[in-house]
N, C-alpha and C positions, 0 to 999 in steps of 0.2 A: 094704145096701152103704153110705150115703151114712150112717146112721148110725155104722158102722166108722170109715168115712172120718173123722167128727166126732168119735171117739175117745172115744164114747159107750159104758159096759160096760152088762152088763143091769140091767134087764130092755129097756131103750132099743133095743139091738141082735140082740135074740132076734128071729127072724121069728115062730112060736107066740103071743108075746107080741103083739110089733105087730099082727097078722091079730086077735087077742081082743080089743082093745082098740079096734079099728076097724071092724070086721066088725058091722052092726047086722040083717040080714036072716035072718028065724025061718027054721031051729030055732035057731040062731046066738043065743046069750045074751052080752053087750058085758063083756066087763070080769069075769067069772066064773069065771076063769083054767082053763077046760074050751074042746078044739073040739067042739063040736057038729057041725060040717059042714067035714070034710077034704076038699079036692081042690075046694071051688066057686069060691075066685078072690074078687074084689072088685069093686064098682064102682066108677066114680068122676065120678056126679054128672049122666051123660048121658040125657039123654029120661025117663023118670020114676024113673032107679033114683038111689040114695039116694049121697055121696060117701063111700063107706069107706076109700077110699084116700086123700083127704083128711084127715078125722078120725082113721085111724090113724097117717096122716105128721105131723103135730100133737103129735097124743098121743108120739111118739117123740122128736122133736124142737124140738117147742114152733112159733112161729107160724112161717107159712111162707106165700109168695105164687104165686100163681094165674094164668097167662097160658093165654087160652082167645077163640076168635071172638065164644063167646054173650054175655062178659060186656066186648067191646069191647075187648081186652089180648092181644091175641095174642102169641103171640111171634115175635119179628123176628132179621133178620141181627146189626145192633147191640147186642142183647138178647145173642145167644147169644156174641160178643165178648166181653162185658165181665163177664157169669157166668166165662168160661172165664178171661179174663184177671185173677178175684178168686179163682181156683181155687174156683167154686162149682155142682159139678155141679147137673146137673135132671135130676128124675125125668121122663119121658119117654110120658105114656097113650099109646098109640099104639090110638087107636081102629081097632078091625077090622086092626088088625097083628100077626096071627098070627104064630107061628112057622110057615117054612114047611113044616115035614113034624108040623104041628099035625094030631089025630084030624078028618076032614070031616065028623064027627058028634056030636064034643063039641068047646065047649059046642054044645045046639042051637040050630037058627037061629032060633026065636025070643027069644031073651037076644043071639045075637052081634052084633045091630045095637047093640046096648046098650055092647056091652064092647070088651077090646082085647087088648093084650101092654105090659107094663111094662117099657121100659128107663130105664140111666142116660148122657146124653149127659156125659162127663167130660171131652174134651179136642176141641181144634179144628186141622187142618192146614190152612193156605190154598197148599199148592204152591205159594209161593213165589212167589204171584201177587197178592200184596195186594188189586190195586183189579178182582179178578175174582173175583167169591163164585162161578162158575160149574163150577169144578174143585177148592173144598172140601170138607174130607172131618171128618166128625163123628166122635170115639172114643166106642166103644158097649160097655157092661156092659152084658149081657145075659143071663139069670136062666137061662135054656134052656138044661139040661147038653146037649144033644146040639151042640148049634153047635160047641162044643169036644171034645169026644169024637168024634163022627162028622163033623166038617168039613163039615156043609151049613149053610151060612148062605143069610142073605137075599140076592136079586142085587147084584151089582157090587159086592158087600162083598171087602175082604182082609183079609189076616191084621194083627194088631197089631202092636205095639213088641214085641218081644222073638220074635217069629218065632210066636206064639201066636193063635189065635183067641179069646183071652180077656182084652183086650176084644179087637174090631175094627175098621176104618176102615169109614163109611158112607160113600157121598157124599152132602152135606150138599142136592142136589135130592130124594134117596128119604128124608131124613127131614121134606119138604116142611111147612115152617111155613104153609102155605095151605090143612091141612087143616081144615074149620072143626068136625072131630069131635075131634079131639087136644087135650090137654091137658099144659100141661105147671107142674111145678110144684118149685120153688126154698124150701130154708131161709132162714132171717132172718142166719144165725149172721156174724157180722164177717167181712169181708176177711182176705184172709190177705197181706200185702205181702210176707215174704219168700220168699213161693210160690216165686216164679222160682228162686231160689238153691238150692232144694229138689232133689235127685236122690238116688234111689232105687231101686232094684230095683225090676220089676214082680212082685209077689205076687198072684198069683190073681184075688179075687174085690176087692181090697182097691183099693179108689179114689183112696188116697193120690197112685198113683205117676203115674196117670193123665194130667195137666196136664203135671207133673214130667217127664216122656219127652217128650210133647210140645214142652219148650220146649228139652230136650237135643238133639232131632233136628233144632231150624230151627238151633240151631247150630253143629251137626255139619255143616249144608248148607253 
């Protein structure tokens, strides 16, 4: 997605790609443009398993930075401001943040303390309440076709810009920057200054318009 977004063609924005080139856990062969292992997911970096999701976000998009509790960089209210206000989404580890009508037997519970669910946080509403982060609501890409096909999402979530669950509003307490298993992690790529002036139709899966609606809706208010 955040690839797209960066208007990046392939092999940059192939998911097959990216997973092969980051994916390092046997049978799983790095960069030997075969999947050895469909359907296992990635890690990224937690308690002894290896960062694939890092090295493959890299390998796609060249360098990219890392806010996480372990390495003292968490990410904060301010943080996620000034990403949104450079129209620069973050990938989103949501350690142990299943989907919620995820299989309760795969993965198993030995690896799911390890792992998580990958979203993209793209855009920020503060209802119109600036100096109260207490009623902000986070725009969420989220890779899980059933959340938009079968309308379950995660609690207290609604529907997005265009009447769609794809993306949608979190509120910005359940995607709790205090977890100290989450990870979240941001491209290098330059600011975009004339982001604001930017409006677009929402498309899909496409993170462009993300921000874009965003900043059409505070003022539309």
């Amino acid at each position: 997605m955040i690839s797209t977004y960066r208007g990046l063609g392939a092999p940059a924005n192939v998911q097959d790609a990216i997973y092969d080139n980051g994916k390092s856990v046997l049978p799983e062969i790095t960069g030997n443009n075969k999947i050895e292992t469909h359907g296992e997911g990635m890690f990224h970096g937690v308690g002894v398993r290896p960062p694939e999701v890092q090295v493959a976000m890299t390998w796609a998009l060249g360098p990219i930075m890392q806010h996480d509790w372990a390495s003292a960089k968490p990410m904060t209210y301010p943080l996620l401001l000034g990403y949104m206000g450079m129209g620069t989404p973050i990938l989103w580890l949501d350690n142990g943040g299943w989907p919620v009508n995820q299989s309760a037997a795969y993965p198993p519970l030995t690896n799911r303390t390890d792992q998580g669910h990958a979203k993209v946080i793209a855009g920020h509403d503060d209802n119109n309440t600036p100096l109260d982060p207490t009623d902000d609501l986070c725009l969420i890409y989220d890779p899980w076709p059933e959340y938009n096909d079968m309308k379950i999402l995660p609690l207290n979530c609604t529907q997005g810009p265009g009447g769609t669950w794809d993306p949608y509003w979190q509120p910005l307490n359940d995607v709790n920057f205090a977890d100290v298993n989450d990870v979240y992690l941001v491209d290098t790529f330059p600011a975009i200054p004339e982001f604001p002036a930017v409006i677009v139709p929402v498309m899909g899966m496409m993170l462009i318009a993300a921000v874009a609606f965003k900043l059409r809706r505070e003022q539309d208010t």
